[in-house]
C-alpha positions as CSV (number, residue, x, y, z in Angstrom):
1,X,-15.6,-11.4,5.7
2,X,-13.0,-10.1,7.5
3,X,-14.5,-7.0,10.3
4,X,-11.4,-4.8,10.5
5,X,-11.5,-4.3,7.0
6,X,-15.3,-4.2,6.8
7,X,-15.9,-1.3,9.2
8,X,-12.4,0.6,8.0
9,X,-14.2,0.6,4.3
10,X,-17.4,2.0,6.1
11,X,-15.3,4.6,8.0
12,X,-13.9,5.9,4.8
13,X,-16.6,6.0,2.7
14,X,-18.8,7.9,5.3
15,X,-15.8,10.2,5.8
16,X,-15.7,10.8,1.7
17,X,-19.8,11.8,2.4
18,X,-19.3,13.8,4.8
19,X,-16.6,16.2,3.5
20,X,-18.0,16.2,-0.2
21,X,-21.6,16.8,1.2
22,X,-20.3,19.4,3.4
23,X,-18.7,21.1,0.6
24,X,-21.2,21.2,-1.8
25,X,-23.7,22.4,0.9
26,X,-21.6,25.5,1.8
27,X,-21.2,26.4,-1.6
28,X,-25.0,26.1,-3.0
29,X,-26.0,27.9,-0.1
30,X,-23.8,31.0,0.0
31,X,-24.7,31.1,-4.2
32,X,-28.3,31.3,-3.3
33,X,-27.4,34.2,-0.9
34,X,-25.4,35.7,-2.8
35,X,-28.0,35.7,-5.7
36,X,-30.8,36.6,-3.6
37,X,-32.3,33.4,-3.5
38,X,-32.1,33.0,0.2
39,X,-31.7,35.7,3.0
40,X,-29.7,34.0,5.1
41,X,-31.5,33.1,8.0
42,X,-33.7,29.7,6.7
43,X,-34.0,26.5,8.2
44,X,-33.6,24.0,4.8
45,X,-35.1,20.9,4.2
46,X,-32.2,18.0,3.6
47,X,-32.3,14.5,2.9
48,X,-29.9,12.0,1.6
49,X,-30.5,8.5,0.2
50,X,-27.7,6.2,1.2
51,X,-28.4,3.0,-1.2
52,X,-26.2,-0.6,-1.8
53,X,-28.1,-1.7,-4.9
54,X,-26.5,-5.7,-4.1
55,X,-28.2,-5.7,-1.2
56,X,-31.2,-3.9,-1.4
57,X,-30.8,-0.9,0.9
58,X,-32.5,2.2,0.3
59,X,-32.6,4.4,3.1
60,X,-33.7,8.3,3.0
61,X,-32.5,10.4,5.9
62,X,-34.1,13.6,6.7
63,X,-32.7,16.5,8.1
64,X,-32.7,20.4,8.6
65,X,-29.9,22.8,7.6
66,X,-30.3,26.2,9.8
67,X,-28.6,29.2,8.7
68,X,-28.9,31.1,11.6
């Protein structure tokens, strides 16, 4: 296995996460505002489950999303 490449695959793979997760975040949220779902001001619930099915990871993170 060959490290560089290892953890530069890792890097761009979290880095595809993070900008689609962000993304898709922003935009469900200001919907629900906009549709009266939300006010505006919540703390949501998040959680992500990262898995590599060859290996058998599963792991759930848990997080909060505040608003304001």
């Amino acid at each position: 296995m060959d490290e560089d490449v290892f953890n530069m695959s890792i890097r761009k793979f979290l880095k595809k996460v993070g900008v689609t997760s962000q993304r898709e975040i922003e935009t469900a949220v200001r919907d629900a505002v906009a549709a009266g779902k939300l006010k505006g001001d919540e703390a949501l619930k998040a959680k992500v489950t990262l898995t590599l099915d060859k290996v058998g990871l599963s792991v759930n993170i848990d997080g909060n999303v505040e608003l304001k």
